[in-house]
N, CA, C and O atoms as CSV, one atom per row, in Angstrom:
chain,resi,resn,atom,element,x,y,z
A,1,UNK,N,N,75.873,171.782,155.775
A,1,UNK,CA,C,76.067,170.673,156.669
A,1,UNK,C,C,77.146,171.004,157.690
A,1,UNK,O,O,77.216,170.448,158.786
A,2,UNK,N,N,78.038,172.010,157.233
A,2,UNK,CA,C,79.429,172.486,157.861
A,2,UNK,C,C,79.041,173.175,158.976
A,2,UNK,O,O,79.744,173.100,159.984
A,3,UNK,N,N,77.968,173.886,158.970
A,3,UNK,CA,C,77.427,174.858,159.607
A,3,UNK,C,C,76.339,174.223,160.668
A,3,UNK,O,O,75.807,174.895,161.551
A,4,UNK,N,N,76.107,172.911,160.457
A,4,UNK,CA,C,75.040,172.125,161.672
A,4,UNK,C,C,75.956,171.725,162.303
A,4,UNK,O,O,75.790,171.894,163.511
A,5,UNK,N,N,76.776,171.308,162.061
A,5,UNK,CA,C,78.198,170.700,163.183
A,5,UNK,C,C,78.493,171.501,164.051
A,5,UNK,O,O,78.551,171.304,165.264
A,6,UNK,N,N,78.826,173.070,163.084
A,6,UNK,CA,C,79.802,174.395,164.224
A,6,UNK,C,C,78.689,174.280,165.345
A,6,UNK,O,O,79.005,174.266,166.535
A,7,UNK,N,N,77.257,174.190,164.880
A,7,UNK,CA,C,75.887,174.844,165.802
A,7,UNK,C,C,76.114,173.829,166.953
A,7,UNK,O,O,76.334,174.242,168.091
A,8,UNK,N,N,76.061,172.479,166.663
A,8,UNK,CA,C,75.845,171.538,167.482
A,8,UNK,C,C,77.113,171.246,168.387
A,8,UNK,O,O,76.969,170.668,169.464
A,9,UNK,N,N,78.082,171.564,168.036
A,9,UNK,CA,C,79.345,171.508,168.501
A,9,UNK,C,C,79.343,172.636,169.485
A,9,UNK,O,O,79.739,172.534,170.647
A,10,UNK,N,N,78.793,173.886,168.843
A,10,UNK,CA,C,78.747,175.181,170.257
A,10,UNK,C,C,77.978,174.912,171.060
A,10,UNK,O,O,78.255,174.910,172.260
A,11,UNK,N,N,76.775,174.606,170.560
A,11,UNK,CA,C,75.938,174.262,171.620
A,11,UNK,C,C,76.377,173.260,172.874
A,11,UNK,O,O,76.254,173.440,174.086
A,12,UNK,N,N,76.948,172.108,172.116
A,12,UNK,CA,C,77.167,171.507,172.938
A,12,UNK,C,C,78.608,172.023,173.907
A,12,UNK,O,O,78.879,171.283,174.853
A,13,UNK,N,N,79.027,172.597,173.803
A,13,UNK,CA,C,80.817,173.762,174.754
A,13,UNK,C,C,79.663,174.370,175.538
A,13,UNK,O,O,79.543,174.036,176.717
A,14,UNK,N,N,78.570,175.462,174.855
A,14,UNK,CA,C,77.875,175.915,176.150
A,14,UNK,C,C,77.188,174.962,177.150
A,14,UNK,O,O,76.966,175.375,178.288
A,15,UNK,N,N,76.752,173.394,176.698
A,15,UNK,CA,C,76.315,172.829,177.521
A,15,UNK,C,C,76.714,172.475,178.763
A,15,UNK,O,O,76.174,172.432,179.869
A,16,UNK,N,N,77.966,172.190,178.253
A,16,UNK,CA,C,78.759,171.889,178.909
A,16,UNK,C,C,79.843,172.537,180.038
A,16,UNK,O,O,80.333,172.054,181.059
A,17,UNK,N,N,79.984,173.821,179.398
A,17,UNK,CA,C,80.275,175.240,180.531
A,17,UNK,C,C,78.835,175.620,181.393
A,17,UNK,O,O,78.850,176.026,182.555
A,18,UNK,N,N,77.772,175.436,180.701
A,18,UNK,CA,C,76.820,175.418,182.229
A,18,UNK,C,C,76.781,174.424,183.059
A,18,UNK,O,O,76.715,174.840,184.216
A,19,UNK,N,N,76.793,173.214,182.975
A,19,UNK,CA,C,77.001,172.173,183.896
A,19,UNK,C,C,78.226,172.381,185.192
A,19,UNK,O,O,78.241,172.148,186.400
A,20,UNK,N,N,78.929,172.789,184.475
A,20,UNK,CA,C,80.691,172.764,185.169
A,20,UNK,C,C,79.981,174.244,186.352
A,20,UNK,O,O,80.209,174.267,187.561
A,21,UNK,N,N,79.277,175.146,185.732
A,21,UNK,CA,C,79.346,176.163,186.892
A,21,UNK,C,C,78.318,175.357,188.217
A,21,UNK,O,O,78.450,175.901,189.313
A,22,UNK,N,N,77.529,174.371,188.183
A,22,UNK,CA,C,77.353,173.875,189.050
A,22,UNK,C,C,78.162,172.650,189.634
A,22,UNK,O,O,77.625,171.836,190.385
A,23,UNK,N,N,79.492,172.565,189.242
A,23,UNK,CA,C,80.318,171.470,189.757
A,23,UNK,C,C,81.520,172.263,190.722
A,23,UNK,O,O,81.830,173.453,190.682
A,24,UNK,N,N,81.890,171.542,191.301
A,24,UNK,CA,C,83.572,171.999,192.083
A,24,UNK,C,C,83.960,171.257,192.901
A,24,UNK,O,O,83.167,170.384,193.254
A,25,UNK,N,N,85.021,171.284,193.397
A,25,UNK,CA,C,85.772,169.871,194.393
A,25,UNK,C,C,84.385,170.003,195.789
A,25,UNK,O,O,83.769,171.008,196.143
A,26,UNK,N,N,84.284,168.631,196.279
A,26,UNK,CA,C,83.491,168.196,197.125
A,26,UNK,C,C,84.021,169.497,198.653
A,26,UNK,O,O,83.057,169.997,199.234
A,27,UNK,N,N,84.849,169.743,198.945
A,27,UNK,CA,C,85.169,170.304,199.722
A,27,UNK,C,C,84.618,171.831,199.615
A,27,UNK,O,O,84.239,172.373,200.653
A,28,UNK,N,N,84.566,172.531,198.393
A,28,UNK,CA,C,84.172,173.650,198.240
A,28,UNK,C,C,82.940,173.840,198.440
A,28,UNK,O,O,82.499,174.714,199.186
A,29,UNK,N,N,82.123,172.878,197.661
A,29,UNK,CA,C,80.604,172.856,198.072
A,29,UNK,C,C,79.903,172.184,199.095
A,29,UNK,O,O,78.695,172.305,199.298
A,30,UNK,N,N,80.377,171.752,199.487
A,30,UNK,CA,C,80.393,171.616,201.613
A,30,UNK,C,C,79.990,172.900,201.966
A,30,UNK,O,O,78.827,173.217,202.215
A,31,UNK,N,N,81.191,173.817,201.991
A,31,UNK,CA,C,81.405,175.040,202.591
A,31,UNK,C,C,80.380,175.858,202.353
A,31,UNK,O,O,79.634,176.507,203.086
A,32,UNK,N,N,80.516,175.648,200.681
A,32,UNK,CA,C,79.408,177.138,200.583
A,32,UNK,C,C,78.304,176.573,200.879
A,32,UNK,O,O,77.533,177.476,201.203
A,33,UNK,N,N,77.570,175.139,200.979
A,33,UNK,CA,C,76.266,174.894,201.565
A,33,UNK,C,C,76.089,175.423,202.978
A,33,UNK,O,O,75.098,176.057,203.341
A,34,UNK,N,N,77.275,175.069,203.855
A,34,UNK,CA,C,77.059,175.293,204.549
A,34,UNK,C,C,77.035,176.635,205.285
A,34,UNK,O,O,76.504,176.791,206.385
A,35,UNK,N,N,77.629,177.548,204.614
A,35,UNK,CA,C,78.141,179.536,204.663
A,35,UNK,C,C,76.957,179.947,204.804
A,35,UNK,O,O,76.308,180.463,205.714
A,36,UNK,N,N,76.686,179.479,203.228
A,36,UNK,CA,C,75.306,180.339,202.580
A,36,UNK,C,C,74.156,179.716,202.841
A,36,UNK,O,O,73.255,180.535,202.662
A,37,UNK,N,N,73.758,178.760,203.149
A,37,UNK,CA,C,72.420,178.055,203.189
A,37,UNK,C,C,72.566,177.731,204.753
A,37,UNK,O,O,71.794,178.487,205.341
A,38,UNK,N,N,73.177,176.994,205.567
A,38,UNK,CA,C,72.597,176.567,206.767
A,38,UNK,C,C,73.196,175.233,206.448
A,38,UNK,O,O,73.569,174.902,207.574
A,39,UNK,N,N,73.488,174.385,205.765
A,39,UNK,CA,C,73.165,173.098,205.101
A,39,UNK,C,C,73.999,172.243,205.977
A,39,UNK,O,O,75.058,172.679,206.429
A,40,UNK,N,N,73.565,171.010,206.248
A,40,UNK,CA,C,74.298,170.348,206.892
A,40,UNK,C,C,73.973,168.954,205.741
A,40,UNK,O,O,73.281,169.082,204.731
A,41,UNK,N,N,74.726,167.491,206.221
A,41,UNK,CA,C,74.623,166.510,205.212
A,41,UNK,C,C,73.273,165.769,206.037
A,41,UNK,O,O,73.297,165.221,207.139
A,42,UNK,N,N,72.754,165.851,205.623
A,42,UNK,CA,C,71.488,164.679,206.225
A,42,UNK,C,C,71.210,163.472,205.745
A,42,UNK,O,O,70.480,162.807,206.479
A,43,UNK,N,N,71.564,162.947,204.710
A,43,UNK,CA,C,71.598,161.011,203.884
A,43,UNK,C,C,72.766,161.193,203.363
A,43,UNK,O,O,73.477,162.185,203.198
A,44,UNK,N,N,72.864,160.069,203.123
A,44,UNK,CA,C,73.645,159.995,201.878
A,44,UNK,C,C,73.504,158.270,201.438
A,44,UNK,O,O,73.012,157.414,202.174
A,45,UNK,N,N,74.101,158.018,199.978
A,45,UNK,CA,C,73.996,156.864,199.612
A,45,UNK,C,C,74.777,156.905,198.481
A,45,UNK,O,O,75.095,157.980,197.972
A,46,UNK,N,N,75.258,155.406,197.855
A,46,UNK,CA,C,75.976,155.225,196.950
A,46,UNK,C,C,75.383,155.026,195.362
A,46,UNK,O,O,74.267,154.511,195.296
A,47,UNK,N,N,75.794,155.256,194.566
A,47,UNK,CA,C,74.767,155.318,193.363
A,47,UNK,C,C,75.689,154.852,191.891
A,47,UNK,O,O,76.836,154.870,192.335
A,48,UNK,N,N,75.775,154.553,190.779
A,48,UNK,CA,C,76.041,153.779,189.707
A,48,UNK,C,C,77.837,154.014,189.937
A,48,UNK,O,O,78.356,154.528,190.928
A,49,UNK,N,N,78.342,153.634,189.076
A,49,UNK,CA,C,79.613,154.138,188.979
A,49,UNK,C,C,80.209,154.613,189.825
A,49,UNK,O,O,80.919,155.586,189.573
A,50,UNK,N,N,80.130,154.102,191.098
A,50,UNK,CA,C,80.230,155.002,192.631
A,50,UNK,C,C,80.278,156.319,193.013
A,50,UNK,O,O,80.860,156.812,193.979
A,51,UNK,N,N,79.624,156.832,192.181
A,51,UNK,CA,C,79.026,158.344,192.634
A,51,UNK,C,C,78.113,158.021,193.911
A,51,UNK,O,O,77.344,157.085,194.133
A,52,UNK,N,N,78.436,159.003,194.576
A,52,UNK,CA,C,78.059,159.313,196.115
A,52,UNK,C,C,77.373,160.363,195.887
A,52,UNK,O,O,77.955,161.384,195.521
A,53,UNK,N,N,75.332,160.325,196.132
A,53,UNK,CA,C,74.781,161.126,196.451
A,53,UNK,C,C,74.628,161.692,197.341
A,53,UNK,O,O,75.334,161.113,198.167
A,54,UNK,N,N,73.933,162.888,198.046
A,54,UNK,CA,C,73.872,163.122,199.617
A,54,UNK,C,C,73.002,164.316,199.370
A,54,UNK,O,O,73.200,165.233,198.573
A,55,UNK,N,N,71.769,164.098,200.394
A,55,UNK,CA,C,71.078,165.340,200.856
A,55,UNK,C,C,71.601,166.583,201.818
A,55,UNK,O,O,72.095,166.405,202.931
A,56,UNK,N,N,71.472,167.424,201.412
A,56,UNK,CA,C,72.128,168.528,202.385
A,56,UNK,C,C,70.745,169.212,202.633
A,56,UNK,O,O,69.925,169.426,201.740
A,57,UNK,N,N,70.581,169.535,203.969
A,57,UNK,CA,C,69.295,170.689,204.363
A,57,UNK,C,C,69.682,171.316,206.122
A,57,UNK,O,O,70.422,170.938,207.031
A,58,UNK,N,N,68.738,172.418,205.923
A,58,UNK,CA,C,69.186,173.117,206.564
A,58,UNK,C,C,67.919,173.040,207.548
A,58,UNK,O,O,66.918,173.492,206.992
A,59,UNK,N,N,67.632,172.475,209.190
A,59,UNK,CA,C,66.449,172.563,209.656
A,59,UNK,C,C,65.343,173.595,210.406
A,59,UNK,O,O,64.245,173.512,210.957
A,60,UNK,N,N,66.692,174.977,209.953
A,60,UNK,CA,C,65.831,175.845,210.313
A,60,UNK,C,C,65.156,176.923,209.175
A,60,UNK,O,O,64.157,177.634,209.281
A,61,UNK,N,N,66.135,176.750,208.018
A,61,UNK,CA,C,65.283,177.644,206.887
A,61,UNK,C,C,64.323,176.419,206.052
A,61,UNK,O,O,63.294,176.733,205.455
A,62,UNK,N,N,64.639,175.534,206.091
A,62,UNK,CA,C,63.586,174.033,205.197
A,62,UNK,C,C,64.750,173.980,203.546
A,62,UNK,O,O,64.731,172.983,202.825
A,63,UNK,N,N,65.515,175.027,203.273
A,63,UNK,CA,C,66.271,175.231,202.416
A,63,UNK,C,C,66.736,173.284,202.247
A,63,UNK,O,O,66.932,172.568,203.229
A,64,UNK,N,N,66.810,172.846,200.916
A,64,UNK,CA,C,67.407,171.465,200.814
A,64,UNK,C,C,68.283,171.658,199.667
A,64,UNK,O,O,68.034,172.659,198.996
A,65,UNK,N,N,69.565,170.689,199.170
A,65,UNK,CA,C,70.584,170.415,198.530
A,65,UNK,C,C,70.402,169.033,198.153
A,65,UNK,O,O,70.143,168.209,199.030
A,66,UNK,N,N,70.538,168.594,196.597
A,66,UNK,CA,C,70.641,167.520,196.472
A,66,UNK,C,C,72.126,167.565,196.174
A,66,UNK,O,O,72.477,168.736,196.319
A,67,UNK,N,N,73.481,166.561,195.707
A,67,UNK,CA,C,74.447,166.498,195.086
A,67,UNK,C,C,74.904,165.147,194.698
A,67,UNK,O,O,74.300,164.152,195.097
A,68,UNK,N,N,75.902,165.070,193.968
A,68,UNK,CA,C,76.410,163.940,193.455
A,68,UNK,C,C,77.842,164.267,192.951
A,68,UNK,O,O,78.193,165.093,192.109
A,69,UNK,N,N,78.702,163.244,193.823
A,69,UNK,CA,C,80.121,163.226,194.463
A,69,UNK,C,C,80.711,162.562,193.033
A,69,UNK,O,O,80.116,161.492,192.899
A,70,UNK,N,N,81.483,162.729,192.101
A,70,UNK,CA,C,81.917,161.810,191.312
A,70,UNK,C,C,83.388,160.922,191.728
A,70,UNK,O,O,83.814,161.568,192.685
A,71,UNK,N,N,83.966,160.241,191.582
A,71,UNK,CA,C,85.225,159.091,191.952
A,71,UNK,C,C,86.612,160.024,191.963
A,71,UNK,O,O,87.670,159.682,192.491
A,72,UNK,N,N,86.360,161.313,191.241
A,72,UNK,CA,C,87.486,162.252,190.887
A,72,UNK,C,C,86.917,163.283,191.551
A,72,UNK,O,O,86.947,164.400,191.033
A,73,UNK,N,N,86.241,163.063,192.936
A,73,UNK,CA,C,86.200,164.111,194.156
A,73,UNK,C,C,85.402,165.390,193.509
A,73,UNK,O,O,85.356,166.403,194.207
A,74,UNK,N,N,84.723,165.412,192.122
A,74,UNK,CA,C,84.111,166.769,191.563
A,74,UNK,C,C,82.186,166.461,191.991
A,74,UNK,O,O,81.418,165.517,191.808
A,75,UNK,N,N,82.081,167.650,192.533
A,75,UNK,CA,C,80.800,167.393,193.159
A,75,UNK,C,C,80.350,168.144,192.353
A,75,UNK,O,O,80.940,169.134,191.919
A,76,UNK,N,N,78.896,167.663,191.944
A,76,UNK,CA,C,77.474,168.550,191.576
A,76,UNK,C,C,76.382,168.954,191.502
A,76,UNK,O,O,75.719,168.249,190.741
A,77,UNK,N,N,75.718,169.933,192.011
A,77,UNK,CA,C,74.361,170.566,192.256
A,77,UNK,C,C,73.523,169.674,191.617
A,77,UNK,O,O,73.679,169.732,190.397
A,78,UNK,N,N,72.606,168.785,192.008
A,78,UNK,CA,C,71.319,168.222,191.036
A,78,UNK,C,C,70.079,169.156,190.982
A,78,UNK,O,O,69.528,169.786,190.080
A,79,UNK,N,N,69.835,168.968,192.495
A,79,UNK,CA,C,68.721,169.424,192.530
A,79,UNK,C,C,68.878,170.224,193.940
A,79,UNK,O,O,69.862,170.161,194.676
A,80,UNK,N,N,67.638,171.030,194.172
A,80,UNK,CA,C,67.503,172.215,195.291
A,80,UNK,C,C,66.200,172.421,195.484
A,80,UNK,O,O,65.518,172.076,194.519
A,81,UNK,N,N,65.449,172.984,196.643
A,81,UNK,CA,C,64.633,173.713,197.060
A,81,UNK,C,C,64.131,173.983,198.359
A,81,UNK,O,O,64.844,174.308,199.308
A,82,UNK,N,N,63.078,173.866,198.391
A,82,UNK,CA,C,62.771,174.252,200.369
A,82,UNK,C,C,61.320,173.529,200.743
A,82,UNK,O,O,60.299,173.369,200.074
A,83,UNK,N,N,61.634,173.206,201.950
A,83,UNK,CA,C,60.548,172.667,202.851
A,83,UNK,C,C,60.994,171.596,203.419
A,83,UNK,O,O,60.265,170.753,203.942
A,84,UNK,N,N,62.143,171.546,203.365
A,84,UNK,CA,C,62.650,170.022,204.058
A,84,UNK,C,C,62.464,169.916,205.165
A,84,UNK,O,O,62.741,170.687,206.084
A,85,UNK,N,N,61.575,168.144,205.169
A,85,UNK,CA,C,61.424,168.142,206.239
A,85,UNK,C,C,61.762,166.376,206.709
A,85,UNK,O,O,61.178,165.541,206.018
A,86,UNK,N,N,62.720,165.826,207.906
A,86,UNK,CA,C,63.046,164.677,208.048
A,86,UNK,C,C,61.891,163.979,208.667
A,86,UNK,O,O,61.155,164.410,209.554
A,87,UNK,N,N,61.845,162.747,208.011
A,87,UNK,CA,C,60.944,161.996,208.072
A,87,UNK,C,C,61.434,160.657,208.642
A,87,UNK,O,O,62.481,160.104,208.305
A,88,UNK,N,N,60.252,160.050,209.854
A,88,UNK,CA,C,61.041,158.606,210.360
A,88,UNK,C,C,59.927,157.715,209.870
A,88,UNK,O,O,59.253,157.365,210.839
A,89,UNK,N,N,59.464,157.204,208.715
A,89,UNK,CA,C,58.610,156.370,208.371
A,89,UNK,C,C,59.083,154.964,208.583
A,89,UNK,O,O,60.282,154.694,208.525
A,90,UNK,N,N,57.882,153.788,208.904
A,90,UNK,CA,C,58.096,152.283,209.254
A,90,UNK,C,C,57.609,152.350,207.961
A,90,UNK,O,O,56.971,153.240,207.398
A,91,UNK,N,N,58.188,150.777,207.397
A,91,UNK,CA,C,58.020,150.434,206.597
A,91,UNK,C,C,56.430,149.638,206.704
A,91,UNK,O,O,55.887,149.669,207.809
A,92,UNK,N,N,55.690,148.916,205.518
A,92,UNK,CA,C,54.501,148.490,206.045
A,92,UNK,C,C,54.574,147.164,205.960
A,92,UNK,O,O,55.329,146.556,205.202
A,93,UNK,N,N,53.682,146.608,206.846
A,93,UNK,CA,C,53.679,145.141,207.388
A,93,UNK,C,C,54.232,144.068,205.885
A,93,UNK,O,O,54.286,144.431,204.710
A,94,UNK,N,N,54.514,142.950,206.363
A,94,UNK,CA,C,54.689,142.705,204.463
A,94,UNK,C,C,53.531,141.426,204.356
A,94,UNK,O,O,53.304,140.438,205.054
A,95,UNK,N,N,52.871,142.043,202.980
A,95,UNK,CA,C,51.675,141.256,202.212
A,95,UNK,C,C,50.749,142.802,202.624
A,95,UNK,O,O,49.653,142.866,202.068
A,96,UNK,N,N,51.010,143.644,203.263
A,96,UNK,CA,C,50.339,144.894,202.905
A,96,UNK,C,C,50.283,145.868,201.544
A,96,UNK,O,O,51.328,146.302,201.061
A,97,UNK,N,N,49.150,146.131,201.046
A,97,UNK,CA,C,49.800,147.020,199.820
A,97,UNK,C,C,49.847,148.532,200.004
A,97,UNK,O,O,50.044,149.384,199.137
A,98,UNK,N,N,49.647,148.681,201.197
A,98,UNK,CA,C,49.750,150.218,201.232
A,98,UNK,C,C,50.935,150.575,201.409
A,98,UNK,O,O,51.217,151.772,201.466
């Protein structure tokens, strides 16, 4: 039983040291979005616990950044990939269901 704890207990330190390599102060990962990728901020919005999400993309490689700002300024990688593309959609008439 001693030995499901150590497991679950390591496991959970490595979980948790991989998460952190996608975190760092909001200022750092600005930069390197913007160094290494192209990335500029394109949305942003406010989200539970006032974490501040924000899209980052870049409009000439399609390269995109998702992140999420926590209250203690530590930002982190969600999500990533490519093809971004900005979109100006109207909303639809209302009593429409499309």
């Amino acid at each position: 039983m001693l030995s499901a704890g150590i497991l679950l207990g390591a496991a959970t330190l490595v979980e948790a040291q991989q998460t952190m390599r996608h975190c760092a102060p909001r200022d750092t990962v600005v930069e390197r979005l913007a160094t290494k990728y192209g990335e500029t901020r394109q949305s942003m919005g406010l989200g539970s616990n006032n974490a501040v999400m924000e899209v980052f993309a870049s409009p000439d490689s399609g390269s995109w950044t998702i992140t999420v700002t926590m209250t203690n300024g530590v930002t982190c990688l969600v999500a990533s990939g490519q093809a971004f593309e900005e979109l100006a959609e109207a909303l639809p008439p209302k009593g429409d269901d499309a």
